[in-house]
N, C-alpha and C positions, 0 to 999 in steps of 0.2 A: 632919308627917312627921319623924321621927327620921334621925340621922345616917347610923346603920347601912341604912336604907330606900335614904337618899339614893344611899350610896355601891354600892349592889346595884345600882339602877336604872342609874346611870352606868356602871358596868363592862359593865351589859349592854347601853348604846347605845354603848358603844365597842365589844365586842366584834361588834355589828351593823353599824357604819361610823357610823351617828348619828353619831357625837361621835367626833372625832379622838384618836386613839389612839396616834398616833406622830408626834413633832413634825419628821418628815423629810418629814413630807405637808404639800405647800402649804395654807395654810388662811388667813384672818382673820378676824378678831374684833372688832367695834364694839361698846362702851358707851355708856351714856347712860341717859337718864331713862324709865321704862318708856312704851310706847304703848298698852296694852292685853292683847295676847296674853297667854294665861299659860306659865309657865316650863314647857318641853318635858320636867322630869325630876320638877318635884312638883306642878305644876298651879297654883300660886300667880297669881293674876292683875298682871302687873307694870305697876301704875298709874303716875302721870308721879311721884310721891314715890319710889318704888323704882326702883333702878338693874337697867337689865339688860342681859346681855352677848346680843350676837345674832351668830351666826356666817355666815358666806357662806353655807354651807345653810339659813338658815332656822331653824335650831336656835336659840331662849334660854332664858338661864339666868338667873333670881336670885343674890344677890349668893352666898347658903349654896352652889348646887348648883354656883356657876362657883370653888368656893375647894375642892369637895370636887375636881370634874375635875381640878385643877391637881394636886392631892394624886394622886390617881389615875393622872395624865401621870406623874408624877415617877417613881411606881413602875415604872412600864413600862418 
């Protein structure tokens, strides 16, 4: 999945509630070594070699889609 995929899909689970879109909404975020799931924005299966961020909803991200969000928060 290319950048530009990447960064469409996030805007559009932010604009959904997915994915935090305003950092004045309580939220957390845990990293760590993947368990299996795959990343909720490219489908990437995050194995215990790749790191992945997992959000209190449920939400994870590989290391690319959790560096586009932050890009993505910023603009917001």
């Amino acid at each position: 999945m290319d950048l530009e995929e990447r960064r469409t899909r996030i805007r559009q689970k932010m604009r959904d509630g997915e994915l935090v879109s305003n950092v004045t909404r309580q939220f957390s975020v845990c990293a760590g070594p993947g368990q299996g799931p795959p990343c909720s924005v490219c489908g990437r299966v995050l194995g215990a070699r790749d790191t992945e961020f997992e959000f209190s909803s449920g939400v994870r991200l590989d290391v690319q889609c959790f560096t586009v969000w932050l890009e993505e928060l910023g603009r917001g």
